[in-house]
Residue, then its C-alpha position, 0 to 999 in steps of 0.5 A: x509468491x503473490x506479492x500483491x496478496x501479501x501487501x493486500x493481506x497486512x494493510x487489510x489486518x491493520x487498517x480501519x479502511x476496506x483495501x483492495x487491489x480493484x476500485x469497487x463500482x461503489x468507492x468506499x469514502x475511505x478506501x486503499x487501493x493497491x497497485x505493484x508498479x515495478x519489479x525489481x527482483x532477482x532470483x534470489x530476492x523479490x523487491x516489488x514496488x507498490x502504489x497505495x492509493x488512499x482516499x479519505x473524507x478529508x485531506x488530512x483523513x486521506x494523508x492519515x490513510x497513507x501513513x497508517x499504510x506506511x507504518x502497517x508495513x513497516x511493523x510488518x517487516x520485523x514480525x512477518x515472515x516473508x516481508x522483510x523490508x519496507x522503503x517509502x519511495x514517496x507520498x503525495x497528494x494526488x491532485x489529479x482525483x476526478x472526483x474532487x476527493x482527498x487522494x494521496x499515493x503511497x509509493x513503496x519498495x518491499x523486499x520479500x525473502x522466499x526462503x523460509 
């Protein structure tokens, strides 16, 4: 299963901000990116770790992004039918931006069943 895809496939559903796995040549202003940083899975359970990064015209536009993202996959955890859990590991503003635009990361922990 596309682990990635998946998350990719609920935040694009829910956001009003374009959400990709790729940072475009051209940024959107407001933009989610998704990286999976880790993996803990086992064979019977997938428990992929994700960074979400969001960028926002403002601070507090960035810090909403990241929410919004937060929340998006939590709902999505009692309605959908792979994606059963969602554990926020951290949020922080990223003050490492080298373009000087408002950026937090979003780190979260999924567990996603296999069986249908």
């Amino acid at each position: 299963m596309d682990t990635v895809a998946l998350v990719v496939g609920v935040l694009s559903d829910e956001l009003d901000v374009p959400v990709s796995t790729e940072v475009p040549m051209t940024r959107p202003q407001r933009f989610a990116l998704v990286s999976l940083d880790g993996d803990a899975s086992d064979p019977f359970i997938l428990r992929p770790r994700f960074t979400i990064m969001c960028w926002g015209s403002t601070d507090i536009d960035a810090h909403g992004i990241a929410l919004s993202a937060l929340h998006a996959l939590a709902d999505a955890s009692q309605t959908h039918k792979y994606l059963s859990a969602v554990q926020l590991e951290s949020l922080a503003r990223d003050e490492w931006g080298r373009d000087g635009q408002a950026r937090y990361a979003l780190q979260v922990t999924c567990i996603i069943n296999t069986d249908e």
